[in-house]
KOLVO-878039 format. One record per residue (C-alpha): residue number from 0; x, y, z. Coordinates in nm, 4 decimals. Layout:
BEGIN
  num        px        py        pz
  NUM         X         Y         Z
...
END
This chain:
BEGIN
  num        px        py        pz
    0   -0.2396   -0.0448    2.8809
    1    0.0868   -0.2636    2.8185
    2    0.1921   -0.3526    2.4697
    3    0.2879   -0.6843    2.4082
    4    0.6638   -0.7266    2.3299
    5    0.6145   -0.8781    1.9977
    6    0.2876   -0.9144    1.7772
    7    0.2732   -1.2580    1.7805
    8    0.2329   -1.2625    2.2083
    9   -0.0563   -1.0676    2.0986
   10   -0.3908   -1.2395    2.0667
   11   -0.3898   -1.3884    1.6854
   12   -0.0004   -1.3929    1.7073
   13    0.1669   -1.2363    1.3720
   14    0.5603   -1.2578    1.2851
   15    0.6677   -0.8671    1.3709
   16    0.8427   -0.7511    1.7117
   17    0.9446   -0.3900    1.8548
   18    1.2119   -0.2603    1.7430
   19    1.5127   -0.1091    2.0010
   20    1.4747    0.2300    2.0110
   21    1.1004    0.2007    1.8291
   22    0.9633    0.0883    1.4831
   23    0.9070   -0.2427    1.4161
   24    1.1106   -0.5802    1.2514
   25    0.9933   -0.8654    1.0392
   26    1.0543   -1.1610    1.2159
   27    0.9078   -1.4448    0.9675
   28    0.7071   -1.3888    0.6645
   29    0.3637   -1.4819    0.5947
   30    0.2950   -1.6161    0.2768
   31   -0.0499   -1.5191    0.1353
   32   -0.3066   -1.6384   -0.0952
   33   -0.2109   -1.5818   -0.4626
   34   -0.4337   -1.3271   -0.6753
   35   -0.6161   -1.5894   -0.8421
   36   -0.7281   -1.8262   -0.5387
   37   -0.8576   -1.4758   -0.3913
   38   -1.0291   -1.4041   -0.7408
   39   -1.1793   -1.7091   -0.6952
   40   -1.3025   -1.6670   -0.3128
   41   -1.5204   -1.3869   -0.4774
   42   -1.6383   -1.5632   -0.7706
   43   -1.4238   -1.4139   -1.0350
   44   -1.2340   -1.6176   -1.2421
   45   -0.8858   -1.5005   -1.4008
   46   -0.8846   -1.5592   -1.7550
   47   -1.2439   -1.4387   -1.7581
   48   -1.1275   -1.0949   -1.6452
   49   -0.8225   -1.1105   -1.8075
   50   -1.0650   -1.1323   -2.1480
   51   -1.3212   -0.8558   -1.9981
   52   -1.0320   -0.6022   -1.9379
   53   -0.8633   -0.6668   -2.2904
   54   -1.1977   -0.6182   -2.5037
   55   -1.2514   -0.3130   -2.2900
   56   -0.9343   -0.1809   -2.3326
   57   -0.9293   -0.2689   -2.7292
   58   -1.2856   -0.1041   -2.7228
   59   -1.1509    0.2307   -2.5749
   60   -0.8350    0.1905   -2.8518
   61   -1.0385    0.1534   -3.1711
   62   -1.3316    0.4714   -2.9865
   63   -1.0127    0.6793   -2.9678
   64   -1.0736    0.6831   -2.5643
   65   -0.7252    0.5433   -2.5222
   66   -0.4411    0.6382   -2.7187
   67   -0.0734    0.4946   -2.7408
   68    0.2329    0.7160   -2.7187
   69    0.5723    0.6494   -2.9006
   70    0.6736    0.3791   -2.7103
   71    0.3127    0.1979   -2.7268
   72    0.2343    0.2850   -2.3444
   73   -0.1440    0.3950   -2.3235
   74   -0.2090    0.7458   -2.2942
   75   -0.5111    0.7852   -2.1412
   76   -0.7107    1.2173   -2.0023
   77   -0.7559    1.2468   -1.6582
   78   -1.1377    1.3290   -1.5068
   79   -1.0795    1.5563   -1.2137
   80   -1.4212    1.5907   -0.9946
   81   -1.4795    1.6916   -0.6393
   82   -1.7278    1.6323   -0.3703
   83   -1.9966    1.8688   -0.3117
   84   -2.2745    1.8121   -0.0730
   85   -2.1800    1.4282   -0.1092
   86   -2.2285    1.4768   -0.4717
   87   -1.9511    1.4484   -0.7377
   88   -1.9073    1.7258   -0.9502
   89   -1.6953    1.7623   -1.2766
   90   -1.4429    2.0272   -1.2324
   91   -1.1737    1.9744   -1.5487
   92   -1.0471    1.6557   -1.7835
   93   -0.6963    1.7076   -1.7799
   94   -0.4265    1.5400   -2.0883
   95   -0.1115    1.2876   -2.0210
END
């Protein structure tokens, strides 16, 4: 099998090529789709999750779930589990 010399004489073209001596370069950049239009491609809209994930978050602050440190970044324990028989099990909670 012969690699193509860059990735965009590859079928579905691209904007990278080999680098000499191996690796890769950027030759153009792609721009994508911005976090909202894909939010929207799978029927979620911004501002509505934006309002879901601050009553949440002010849910878990006034339940004590989240705390805030000194410098008012949230301080949140840790739920370590493992996989057992393709089960998960609870193995410790561990603090910030």
């Amino acid at each position: 099998m012969t690699w193509p010399e860059t990735v965009s004489d590859a079928p579905g073209g691209g904007g990278t090529s080999l680098a000499p001596g191996g690796g890769y370069l950027i030759d153009r950049v792609v721009e994508g789709d911005t976090v909202t239009e894909v939010l929207n491609y799978v029927a979620f809209n911004k501002d509505d999750l934006i309002a879901k994930v601050r009553m949440k978050a002010e849910l878990a602050l006034r339940a004590g779930t989240i705390t805030l440190d000194e410098k008012r970044n949230p301080v949140k324990p840790a739920v370590v589990l493992k996989v057992e028989e393709g089960k998960f099990k609870y193995v410790s909670t561990v603090a910030p």
